[in-house]
C-alpha positions in Angstrom: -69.9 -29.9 -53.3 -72.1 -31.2 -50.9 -75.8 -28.7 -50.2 -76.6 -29.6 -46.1 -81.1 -29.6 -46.3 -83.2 -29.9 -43.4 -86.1 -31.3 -42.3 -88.3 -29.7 -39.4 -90.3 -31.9 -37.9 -92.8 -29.6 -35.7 -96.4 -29.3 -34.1 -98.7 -26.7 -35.4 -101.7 -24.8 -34.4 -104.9 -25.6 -36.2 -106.4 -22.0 -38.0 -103.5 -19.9 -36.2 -101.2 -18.7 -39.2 -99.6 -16.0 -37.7 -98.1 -18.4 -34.6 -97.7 -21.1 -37.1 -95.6 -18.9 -39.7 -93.1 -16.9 -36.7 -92.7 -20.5 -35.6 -91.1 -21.2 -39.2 -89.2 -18.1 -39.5 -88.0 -19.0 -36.0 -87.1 -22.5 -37.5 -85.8 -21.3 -40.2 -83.1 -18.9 -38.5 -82.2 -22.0 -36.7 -81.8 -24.5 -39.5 -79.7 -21.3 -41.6 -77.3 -21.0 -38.9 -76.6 -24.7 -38.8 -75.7 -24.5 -42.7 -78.9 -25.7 -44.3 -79.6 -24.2 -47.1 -82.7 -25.7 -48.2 -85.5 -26.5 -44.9 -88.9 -28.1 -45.6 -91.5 -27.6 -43.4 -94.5 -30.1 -43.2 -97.8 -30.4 -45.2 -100.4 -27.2 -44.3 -97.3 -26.1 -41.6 -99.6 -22.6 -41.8 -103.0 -23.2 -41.7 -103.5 -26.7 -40.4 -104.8 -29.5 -41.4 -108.2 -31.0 -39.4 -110.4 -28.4 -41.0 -114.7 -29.8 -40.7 -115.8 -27.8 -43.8 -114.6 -25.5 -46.4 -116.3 -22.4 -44.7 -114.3 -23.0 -41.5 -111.0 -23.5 -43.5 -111.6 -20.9 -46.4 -110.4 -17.9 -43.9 -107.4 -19.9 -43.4 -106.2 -19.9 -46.9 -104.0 -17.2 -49.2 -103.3 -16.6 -52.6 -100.0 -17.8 -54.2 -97.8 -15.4 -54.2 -99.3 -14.1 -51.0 -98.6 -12.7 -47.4 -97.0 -15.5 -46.3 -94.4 -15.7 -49.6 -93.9 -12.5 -49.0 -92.2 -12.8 -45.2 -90.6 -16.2 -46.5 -89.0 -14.6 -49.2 -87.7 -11.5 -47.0 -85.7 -14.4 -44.5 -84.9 -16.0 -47.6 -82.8 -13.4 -49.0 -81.4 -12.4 -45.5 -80.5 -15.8 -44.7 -79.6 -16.7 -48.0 -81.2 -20.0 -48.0 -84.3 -21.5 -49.4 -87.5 -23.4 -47.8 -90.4 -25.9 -48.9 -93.6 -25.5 -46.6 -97.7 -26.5 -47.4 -100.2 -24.4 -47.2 -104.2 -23.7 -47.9 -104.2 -21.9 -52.0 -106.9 -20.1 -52.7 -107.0 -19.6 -55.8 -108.8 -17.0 -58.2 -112.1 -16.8 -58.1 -113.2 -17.9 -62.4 -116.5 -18.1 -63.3 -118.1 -18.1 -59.8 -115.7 -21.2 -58.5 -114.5 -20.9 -55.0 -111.2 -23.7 -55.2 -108.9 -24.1 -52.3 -105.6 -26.4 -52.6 -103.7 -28.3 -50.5 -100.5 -26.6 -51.7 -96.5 -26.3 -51.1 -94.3 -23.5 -52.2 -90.7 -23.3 -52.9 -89.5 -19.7 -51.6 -85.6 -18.5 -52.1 -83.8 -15.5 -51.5 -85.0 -14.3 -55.0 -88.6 -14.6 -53.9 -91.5 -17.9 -54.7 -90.0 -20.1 -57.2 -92.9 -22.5 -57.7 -95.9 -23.8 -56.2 -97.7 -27.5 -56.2 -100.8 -28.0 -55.8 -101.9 -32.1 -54.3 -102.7 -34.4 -57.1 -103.6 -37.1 -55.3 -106.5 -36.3 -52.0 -107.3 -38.7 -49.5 -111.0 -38.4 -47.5 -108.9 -37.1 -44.2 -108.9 -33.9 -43.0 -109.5 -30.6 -45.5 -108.3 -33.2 -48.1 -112.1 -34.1 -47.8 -112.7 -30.7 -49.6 -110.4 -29.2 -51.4 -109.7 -29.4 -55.0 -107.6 -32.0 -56.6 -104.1 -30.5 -58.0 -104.5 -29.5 -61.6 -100.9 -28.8 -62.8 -98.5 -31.7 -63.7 -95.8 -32.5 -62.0 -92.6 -30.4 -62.6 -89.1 -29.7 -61.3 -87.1 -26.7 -59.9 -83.6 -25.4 -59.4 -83.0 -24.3 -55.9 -79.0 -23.3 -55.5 -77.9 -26.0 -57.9 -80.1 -29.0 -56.4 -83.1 -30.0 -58.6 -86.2 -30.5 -56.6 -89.5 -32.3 -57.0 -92.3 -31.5 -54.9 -95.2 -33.7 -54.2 -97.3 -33.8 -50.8 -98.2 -36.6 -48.2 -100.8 -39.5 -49.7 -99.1 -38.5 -53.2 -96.2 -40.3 -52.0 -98.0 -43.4 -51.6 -98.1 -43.7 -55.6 -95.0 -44.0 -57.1 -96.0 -42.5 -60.6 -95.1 -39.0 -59.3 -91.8 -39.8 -58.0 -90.6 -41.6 -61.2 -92.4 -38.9 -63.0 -90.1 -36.3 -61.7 -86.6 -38.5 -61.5 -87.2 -38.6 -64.9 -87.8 -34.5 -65.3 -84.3 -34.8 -63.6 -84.9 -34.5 -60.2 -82.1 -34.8 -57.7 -84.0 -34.7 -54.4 -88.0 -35.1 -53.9 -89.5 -33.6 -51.1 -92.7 -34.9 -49.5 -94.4 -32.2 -46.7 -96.5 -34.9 -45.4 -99.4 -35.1 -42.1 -99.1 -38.8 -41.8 -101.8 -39.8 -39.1 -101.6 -43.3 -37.6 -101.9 -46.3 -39.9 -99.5 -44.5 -42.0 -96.6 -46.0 -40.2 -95.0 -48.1 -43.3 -95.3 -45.5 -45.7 -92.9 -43.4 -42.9 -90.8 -46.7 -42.1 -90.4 -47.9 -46.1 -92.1 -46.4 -49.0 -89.6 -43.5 -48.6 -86.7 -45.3 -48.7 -88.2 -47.5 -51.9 -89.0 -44.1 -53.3 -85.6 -43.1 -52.9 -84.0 -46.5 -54.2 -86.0 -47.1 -57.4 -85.2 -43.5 -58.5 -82.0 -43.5 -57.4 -82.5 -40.3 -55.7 -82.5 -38.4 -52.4 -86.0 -38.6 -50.8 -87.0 -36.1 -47.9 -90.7 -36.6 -46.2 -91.0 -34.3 -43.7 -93.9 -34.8 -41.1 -95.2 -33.0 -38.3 -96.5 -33.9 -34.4 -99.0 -33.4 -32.4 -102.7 -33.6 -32.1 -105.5 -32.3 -33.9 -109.2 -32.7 -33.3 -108.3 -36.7 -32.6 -105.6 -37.1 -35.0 -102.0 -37.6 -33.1 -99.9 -37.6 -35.8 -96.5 -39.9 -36.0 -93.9 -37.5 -36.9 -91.0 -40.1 -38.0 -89.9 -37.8 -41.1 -86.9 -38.9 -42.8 -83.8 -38.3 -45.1 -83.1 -41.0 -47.7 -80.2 -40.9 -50.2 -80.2 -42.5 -53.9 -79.6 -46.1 -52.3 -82.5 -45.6 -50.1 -80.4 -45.8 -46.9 -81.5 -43.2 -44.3 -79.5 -40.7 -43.4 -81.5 -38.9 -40.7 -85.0 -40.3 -38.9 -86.8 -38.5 -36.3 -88.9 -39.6 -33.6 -92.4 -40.1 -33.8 -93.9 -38.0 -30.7 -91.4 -35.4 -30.6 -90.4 -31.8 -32.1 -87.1 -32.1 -34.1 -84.9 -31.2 -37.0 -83.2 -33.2 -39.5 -79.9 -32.7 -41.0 -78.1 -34.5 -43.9 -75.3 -33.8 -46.7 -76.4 -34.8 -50.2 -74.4 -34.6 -53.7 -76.5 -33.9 -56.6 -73.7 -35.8 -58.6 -74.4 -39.1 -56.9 -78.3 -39.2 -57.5 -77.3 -38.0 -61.2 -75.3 -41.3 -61.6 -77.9 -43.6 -62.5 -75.3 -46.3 -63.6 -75.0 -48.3 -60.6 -71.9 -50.8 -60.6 -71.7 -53.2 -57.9 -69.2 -55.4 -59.6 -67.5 -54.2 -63.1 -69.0 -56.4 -65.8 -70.9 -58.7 -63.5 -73.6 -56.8 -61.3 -74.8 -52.8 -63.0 -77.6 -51.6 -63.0 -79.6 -48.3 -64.1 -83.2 -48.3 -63.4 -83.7 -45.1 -65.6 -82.2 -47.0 -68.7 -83.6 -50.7 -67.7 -86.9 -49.5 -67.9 -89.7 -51.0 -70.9 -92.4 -48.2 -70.7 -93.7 -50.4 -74.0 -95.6 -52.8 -71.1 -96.4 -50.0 -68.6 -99.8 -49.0 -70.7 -102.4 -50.1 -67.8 -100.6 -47.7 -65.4 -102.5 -44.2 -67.3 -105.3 -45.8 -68.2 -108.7 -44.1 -67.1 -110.6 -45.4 -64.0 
């Protein structure tokens, strides 16, 4: 039975959570209707992203499970539905820390399934800042789809992504903030992602400008062969749809020709010569 997801591709207000989240609620109502029952929002969709300094974003940020959870998961159970969006973590304060994450959250009608927290931090934005994720990678049911979560730069590496087909994911989501001179990760890597894993890949970007940065939107719906199935513009507000059947990403026997041409890039694989990949720095 195909699961319809969405993808809303949006501009967002920098330190303004409470406009930031009604707009979500307001998407999400939307994309429910429309029979999604799974919509991601982009990377730090409630706080923003172009933070200077930790003291200037550190207001911005919430615990996980928090207030924002909280209304998510009320519209989750009313809709019936589930929804991916990033935020600012704060996390408890141990031993004097003071640790904000660049974080997603999985919320369904049951309440927060799961948070991520970014492994991988680029010097942009309150990436500059924040700490780096320190939980592995992991997968979740949502409704009978497994789901991967990893955010933005992390989906320029493809250890994650492999890292979780293998956990048995079925769909990987990316909230992402690609700025400029991020236009082939947007217009290949997620395809590639989604071919190599032979799963369905969903990056979902946002638009708009912040403190310089006009970012390119072009978020996008992959399935298992890495052919896309929805693409948005890159300087407008819009939402993605697309069908996808977990049983076709599970089937990672590919046969092109009976006896002649298969493939499975699951089984094919000689981690025995992959050692340099974990090595330290």
């Amino acid at each position: 039975m195909p699961t319809k997801i969405a993808a809303a591709q949006i501009d967002i207000t920098l330190a303004d959570r409470e406009r930031n989240l009604a707009r979500m609620l307001d998407v999400l109502t939307e994309t429910a209707k429309n029979g999604a029952k799974l919509t991601v929002f982009p990377e730090a969709a409630l706080p923003g992203y172009c933070f200077e300094n930790l003291d200037e974003a550190r207001p911005h940020a919430e615990p996980i499970p928090g207030p924002s959870t909280e209304r998510f998961t009320r519209a989750c159970r009313e809709l019936n539905v589930f929804a991916i969006y990033g935020l600012l973590e704060a996390a408890p304060v141990e031993a004097g820390s003071d640790r904000l994450f660049n974080a997603c959250v999985l919320v369904g009608p049951s309440g927060l399934i799961a948070s991520y927290r970014k492994v991988h931090l680029p010097f942009l934005g309150m990436d500059r800042f924040t700490t780096p994720g320190d939980r592995p990678f992991a997968v979740y049911d949502a409704g009978g789809v497994n789901i991967g979560m990893h955010i933005c730069y992390d989906g320029g590496f493809p250890e994650p992504a492999r890292v979780m087909t293998l956990l048995g994911a079925d769909l990987l989501v990316l909230p992402t903030n690609w700025p400029p001179g991020s236009e082939c990760m947007a217009g290949s890597a997620v395809n590639t992602r989604a071919m190599e894993n032979n799963v369905y890949y969903l990056a979902c970007n946002r638009v708009g400008v912040e403190r310089g940065f006009r970012f390119i939107g072009q978020s996008k719906i992959c399935d298992p062969r890495g052919r896309v199935l929805a693409e948005a513009a890159h300087d407008r507000e819009e939402i993605l749809y697309a069908n996808i059947d977990v049983a076709f990403a599970r089937q990672k026997h590919i046969i092109r020709v009976p006896k002649l041409h298969e493939i499975d890039r699951l089984r094919d694989r000689r981690p025995e010569f992959y050692g340099p990949i974990v090595e330290p720095r």
